[in-house]
N, C-alpha and C positions, 0 to 999 in steps of 0.2 A: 561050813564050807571054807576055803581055802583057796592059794593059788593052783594046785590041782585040778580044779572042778571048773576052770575055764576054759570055755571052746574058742572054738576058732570065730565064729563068729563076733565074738565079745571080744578077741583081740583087734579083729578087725575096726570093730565098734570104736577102742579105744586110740587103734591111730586116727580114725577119723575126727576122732574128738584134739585128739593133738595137731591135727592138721589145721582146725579151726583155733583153737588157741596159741597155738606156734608152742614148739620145744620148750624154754624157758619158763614162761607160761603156766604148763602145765605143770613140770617140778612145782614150781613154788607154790602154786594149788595146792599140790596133794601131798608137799610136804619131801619129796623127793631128790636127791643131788646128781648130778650129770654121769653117766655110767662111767665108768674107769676102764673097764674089761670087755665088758658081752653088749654088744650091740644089735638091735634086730633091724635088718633089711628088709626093706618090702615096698618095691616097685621103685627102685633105684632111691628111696630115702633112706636116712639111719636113723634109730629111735633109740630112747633108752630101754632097755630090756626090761629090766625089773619095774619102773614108770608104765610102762605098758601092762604089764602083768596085773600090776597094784590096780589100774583106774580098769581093767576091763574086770577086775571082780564089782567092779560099781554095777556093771552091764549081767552080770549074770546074779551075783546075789542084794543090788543095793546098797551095798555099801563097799567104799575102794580100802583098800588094803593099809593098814598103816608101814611103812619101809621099817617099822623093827620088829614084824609080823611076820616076815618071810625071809628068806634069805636070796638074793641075788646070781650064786654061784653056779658052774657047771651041771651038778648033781639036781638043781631045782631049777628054776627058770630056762635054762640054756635049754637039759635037755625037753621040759614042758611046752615050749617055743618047737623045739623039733620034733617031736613026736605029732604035734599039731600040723605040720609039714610048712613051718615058717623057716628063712633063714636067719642064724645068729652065727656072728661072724666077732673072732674075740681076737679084743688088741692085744697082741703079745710083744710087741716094739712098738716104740715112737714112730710116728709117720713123717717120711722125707719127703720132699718134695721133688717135682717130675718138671721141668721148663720145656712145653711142649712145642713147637713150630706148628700154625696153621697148614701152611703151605702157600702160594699162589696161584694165577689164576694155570699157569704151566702144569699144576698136578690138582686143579679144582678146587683149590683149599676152601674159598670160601661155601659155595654152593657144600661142599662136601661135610661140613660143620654142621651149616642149617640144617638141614638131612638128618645126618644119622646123630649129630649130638645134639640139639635143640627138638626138634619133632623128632627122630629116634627111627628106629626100624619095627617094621612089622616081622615078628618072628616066622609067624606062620607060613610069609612067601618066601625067608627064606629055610621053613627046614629042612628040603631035600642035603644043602651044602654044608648049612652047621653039622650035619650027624646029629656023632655024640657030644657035643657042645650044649644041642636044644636045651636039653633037660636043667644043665645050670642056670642059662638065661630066661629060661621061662620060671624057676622055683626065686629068680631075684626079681623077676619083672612078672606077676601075674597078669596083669590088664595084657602082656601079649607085645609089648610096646618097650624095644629095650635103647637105650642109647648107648655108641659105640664108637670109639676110634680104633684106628688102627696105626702101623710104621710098617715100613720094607725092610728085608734083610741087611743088615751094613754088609758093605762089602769087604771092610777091613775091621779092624780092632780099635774103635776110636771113641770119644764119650757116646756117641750113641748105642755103639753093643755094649759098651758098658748101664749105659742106662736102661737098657731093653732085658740084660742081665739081673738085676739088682734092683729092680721097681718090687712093689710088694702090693697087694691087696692090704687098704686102709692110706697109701701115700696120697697126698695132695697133688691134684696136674694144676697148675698156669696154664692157660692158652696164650700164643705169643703172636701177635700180625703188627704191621706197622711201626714197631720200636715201641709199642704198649702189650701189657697184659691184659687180654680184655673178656676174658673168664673165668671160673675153675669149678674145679670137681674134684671128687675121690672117688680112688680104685675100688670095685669091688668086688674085679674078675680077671684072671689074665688064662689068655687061652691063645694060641699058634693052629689059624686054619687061613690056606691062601686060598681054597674054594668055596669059603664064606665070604671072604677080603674081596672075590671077583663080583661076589656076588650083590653083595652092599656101597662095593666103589668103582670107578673104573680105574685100572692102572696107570701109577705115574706117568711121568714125560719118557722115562726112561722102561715103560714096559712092566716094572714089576709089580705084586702086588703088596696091598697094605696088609701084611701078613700073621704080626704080632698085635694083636688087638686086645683092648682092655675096657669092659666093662663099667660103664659111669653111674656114681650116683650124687646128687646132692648137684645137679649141675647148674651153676649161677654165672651173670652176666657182673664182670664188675663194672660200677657205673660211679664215677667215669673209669675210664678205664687206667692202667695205673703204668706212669711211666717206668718203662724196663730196663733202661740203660744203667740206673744203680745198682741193681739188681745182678744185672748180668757181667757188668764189671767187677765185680767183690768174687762171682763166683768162677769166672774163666777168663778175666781181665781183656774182655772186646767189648765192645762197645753194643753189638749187636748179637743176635743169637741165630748163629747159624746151623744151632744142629740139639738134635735132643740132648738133654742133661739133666743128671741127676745131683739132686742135692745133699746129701746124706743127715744123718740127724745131727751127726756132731760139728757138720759145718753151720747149720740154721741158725744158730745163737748169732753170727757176726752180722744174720741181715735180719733179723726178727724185727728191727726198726723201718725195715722197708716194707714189710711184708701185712696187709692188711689182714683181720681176726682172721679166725677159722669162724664155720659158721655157726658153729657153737657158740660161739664168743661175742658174734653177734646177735645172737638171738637172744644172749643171757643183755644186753642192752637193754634199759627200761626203755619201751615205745608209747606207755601210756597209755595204747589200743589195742581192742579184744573187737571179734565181730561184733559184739553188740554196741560197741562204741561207734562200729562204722558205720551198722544202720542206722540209730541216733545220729553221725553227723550227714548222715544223704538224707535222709528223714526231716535235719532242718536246715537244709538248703536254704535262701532267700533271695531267688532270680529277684532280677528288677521289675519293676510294676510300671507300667505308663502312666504319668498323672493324669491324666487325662480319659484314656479311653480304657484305664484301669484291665487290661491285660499284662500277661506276665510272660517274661521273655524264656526262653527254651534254652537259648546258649549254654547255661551251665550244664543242665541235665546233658544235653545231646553231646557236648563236649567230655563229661565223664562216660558215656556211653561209649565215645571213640577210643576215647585211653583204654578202655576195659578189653573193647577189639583188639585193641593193638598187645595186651596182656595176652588175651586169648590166642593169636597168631604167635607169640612170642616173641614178639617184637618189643627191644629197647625200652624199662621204664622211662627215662624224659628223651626228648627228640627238641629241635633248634626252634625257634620264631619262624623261622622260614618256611622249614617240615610243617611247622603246625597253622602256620597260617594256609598253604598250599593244599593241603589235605580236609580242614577244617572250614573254611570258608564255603567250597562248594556245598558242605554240610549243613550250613547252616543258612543258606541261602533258597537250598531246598525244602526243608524241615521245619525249619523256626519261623515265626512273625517277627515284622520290622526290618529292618535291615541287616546282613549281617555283618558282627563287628567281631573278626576272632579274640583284637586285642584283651576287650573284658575278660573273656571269662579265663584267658591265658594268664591273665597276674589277676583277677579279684576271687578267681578260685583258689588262691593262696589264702586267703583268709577264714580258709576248713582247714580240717586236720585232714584233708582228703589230697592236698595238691599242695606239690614243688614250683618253688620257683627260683633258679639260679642264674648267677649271673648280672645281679643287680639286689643291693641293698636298698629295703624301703628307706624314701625318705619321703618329708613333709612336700607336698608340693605335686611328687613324681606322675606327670603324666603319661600312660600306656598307648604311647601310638605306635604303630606298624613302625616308621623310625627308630624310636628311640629302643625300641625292643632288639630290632637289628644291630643298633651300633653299640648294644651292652653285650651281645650275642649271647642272649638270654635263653635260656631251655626251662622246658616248663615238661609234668607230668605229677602222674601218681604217686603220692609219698611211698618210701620204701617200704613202710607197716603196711600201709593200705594196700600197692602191690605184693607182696606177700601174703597177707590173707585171704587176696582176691585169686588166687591159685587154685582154691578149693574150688571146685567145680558145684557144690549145693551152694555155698556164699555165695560165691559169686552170681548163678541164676537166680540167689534169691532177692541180689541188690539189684539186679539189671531190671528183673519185675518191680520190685520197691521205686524205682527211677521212673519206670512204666506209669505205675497206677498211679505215681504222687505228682505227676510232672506232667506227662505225656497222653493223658485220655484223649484231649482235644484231638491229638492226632487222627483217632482212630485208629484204621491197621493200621496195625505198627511192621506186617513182613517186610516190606519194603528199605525200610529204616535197619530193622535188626539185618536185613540181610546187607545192605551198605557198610555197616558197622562191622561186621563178620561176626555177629553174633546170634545168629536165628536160631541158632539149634536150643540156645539158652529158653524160648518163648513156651514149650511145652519140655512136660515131664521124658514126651517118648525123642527129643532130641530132634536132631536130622541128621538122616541116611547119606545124604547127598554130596557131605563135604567130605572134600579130598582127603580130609583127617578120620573118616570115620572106623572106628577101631577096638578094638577092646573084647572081655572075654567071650561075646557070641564070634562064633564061625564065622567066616566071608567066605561067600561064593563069589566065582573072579566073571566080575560082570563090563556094561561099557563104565556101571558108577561102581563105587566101594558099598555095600550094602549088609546089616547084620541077615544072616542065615536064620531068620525065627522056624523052628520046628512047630510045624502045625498038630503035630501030637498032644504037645504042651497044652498048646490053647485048648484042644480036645479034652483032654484028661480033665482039668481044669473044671471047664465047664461042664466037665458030666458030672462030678465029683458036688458041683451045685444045684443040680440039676438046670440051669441056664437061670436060676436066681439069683438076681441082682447081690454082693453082700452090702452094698451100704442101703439101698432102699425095699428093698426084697421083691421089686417090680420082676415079674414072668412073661416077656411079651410073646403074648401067642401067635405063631402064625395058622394057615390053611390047613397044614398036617404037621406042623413039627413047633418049637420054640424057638425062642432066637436071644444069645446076648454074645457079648463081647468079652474078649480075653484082654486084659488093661495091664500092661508091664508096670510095674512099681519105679523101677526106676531104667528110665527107657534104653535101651540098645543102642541107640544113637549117639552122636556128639553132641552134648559135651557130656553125657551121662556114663555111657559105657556099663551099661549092668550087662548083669549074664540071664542068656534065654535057660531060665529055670522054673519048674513051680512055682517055688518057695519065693517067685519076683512076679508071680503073675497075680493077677486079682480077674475073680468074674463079676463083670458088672454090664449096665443096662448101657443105651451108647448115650443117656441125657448124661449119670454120672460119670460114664469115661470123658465125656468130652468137659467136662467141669474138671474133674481128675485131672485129668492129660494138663489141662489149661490154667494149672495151680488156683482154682478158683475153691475148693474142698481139698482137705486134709484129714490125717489119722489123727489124735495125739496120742500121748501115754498112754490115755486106757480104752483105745480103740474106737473113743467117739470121733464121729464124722462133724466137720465144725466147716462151717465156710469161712474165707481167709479172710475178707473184706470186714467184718464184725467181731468172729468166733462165737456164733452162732452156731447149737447144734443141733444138729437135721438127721440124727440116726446113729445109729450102731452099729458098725464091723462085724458081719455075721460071720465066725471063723466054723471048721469044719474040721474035728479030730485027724483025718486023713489028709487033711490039705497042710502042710507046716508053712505059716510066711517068715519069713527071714524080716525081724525086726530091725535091723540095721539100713535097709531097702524103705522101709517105711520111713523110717527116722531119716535117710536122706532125703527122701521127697519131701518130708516133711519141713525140714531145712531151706530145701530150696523154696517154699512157698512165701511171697510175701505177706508175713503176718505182722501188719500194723498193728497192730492191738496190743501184742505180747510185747513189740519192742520201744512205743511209746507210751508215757505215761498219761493218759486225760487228763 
């Protein structure tokens, strides 16, 4: 076999696998260097082409491809990548940079960022006004889910029609507000539609629409955010940025010293952590213990719980002493035994590789009060490794549960909690329907909630095709005149999961196993045994059905997301 003989699914397989290890990472694994040319897009990120290709022959034949086994070029990869109906987008220039204006609140800047370039747009409400647009933004954003800015027409000939001229698919945007740069992205589409533009934004102060709009991928918060006025004086000699600008490639060199990595450059960064480092360090937590009445205090857990939230909403890795004690306090007064104290776990959470704390150098002595945290004006969160692997939507449900069962039994329900947190949908496989967010490749029907469209076909088919036999326990329950079982999504419709209503994502099972299923309490592994998560103990075997195909990748992510103590700590 070959890179030829790899499907689509096994590329899929392999960004996932990249997505858990981070870019970087994965090179050096598998023996790989950072692509030069052909880069494959997929759901607004950029990968290495030929790296993808390599680790998804792991997923189809067992073993991933050595890089002096294939060639990387047009003729192989690129067009094998396209034929599979992936996009690969090839660097033929250097990428210039783009210094983009927010806006204010006169044309919505800020609301209008978090929108459409943080949470992103749903393609599907608007495809009456894309057209012929849809088709590109749905082949770079499969999930359905694009991110996008836009600009109004200049009225004269000034760096901004220059800039709006002269941008390219593959340049770097800055986002600019307040005299800082305080995000960026790359291009990965530029398309001219003002009845897209009406339909994603409201019109300026002045009426027009944001008509030129460019397609995002790779979109990151820079934290902190980076002062602009060097920046912007080297390149238009004001002090401020009053208008879009471009940077050309052969100007870049005179600021390359202001200018923080790409994020290639970052990622090629040793972090020293892999997701299994990060279960290993939540794994050994060490809240405080009472001497006495030998209970264990919750603050830590329930505190990385909230960070995770605030990942989840896309909100800011660190936030101020104030933010956190303001936010955090009611949390822990509700939730945790004893009193709560946010200061601890705001600085003794620094003592993982799990959490930041800036704004004060340890020293011998340093007491954490509510004061002193103020008057250093201290911000605390999730280390930057940590928030970026915690992106992954199976890591990350699979640490929110690991935090669950290792921390938080006592609580009992936990809905309550996870839904404070803005994390509930993480609690089962099938997600939740109910959040504002809820998105991805099932249909929506436009209801008063966002809800996936499950076609009741599926689950028919499904189960006839079982005959309503359980596959993991092979239970038939009989009713009066008919049988009865349940059709169980592999990997649920919901948020934060977002699978597609497919066969190849449904499983028939009895409703003891779905609800086990659903509740990451059983798992698949590699070779189809059913194990429970708590031990890895196993309880049966995966009955497959020549006519039913499951998509192994569905599996492997639920599989992912399950907290499996076992596999990730040593006895």
């Amino acid at each position: 076999m070959g890179y030829a003989d790899v499907r689509e699914r096994d590329v899929l397989a392999a960004i996932e696998r990249c997505n858990e290890l981070g870019q970087q990472k994965l090179l050096d694994h598998y023996g790989f260097h950072q692509a030069q040319r052909y880069v494959l897009v997929h759901d607004g990120q950029q990968y290495d082409s030929k790296a993808i290709i390599g680790v998804a022959h792991e997923f189809r034949a067992g073993r991933a491809l050595q890089p002096h086994e294939f060639s990387g070029g047009r003729a192989t990869v690129q067009r094998h990548l396209t034929n599979l109906a992936f996009v690969v987008h090839e660097r033929t220039t250097a990428p210039q940079l783009l210094l983009q204006p927010r806006g204010g609140r006169k044309d919505n800047g800020q609301k209008n960022f978090q929108r459409t370039v943080l949470d992103g747009i749903t393609l599907e409400e608007h495809r009456e006004p894309l057209g012929t647009d849809l088709a590109a933004l749905e082949d770079l954003f499969p999930s359905g889910v694009a991110k996008v800015w836009g600009n109004t027409e200049p009225a004269t000939q000034n760096p901004k029609a220059k800039a709006l001229a002269q941008r390219r698919v593959g340049d770097r945007v800055f986002f600019y507000a307040d005299r800082h740069f305080f995000a960026e992205a790359v291009i990965l589409h530029l398309f001219r539609n003002a009845a897209a533009a009406r339909s994603f934004w409201p019109p300026n102060g002045e009426g027009k629409a944001f008509e030129h709009i460019m397609a995002l991928g790779d979109v990151r918060l820079l934290e902190p955010p980076l002062p602009a006025e060097p920046i912007v004086r080297a390149v238009s000699q004001r002090s401020t940025l009053r208008n879009l600008t471009l940077v050309a490639t052969d100007q870049l060199t005179a600021i390359s010293d202001l200018l923080p990595g790409t994020t290639a450059t970052r990622e090629a960064t040793p972090t020293g952590m892999t997701a299994n480092d990060l279960q290993h360090a939540v794994l050994a937590l060490r809240p405080y213990q009472h001497p006495v009445e030998k209970w264990y205090s919750l603050h830590q857990p329930l505190t990385l719980l909230w960070a995770i939230g605030r990942l989840a909403a896309g909100r800011p890795r660190l936030c101020s002493w104030e933010e956190f004690e303001r936010e955090v306090t009611p949390l822990l007064s509700d939730f945790s035994n004893g009193a709560p104290t946010p200061h601890y776990p705001f600085w003794h959470l620094s003592n993982t590789p799990l959490w930041d704390v800036t704004g004060i150098t340890p020293r011998s002595g340093f007491n954490p009060t509510s004061h002193s945290l103020a008057a250093a004006r201290a911000q605390a969160g999730l280390t930057e490794c940590t928030y970026d692997l915690l992106k992954n939507s199976a890591l990350r449900t699979k640490v929110v549960n690991l935090l669950r069962a290792r921390y938080l039994s006592t609580l009992g329900d936990h809905s309550a909690l996870l839904e404070r947190v803005g994390l509930d949908g993480h609690a089962t496989a099938s997600g939740t329907d109910a959040s504002h967010a809820a998105r991805g490749p099932a249909q929506r029907r436009t209801r008063t909630v966002s809800q996936p469209d499950r076609d009741a076909k599926i689950a028919e088919a499904v189960k006839s095709l079982h005959d309503n036999r359980c596959q993991f326990c092979g239970t038939r329950l009989a009713l009066a005149a008919s049988f009865y079982s349940e059709a169980a999504h592999i990997r649920g419709l919901g948020s934060p999961h977002y699978g597609p209503d497919e066969c190849s994502n449904v499983l028939c099972l009895c409703p003891n196993c779905h609800h086990r299923f659903d509740g990451f309490g059983i798992y698949i592994d590699d070779h189809d045994v059913i194990r429970q998560v708590a031990d890895g103990l196993q309880i049966g075997l995966l009955r497959r059905n020549p006519n039913h195909a499951l998509d192994d990748t569905h599996i492997r992510y639920h599989r992912n997301s399950c907290p499996i103590m076992h596999d990730t700590v040593a006895p």
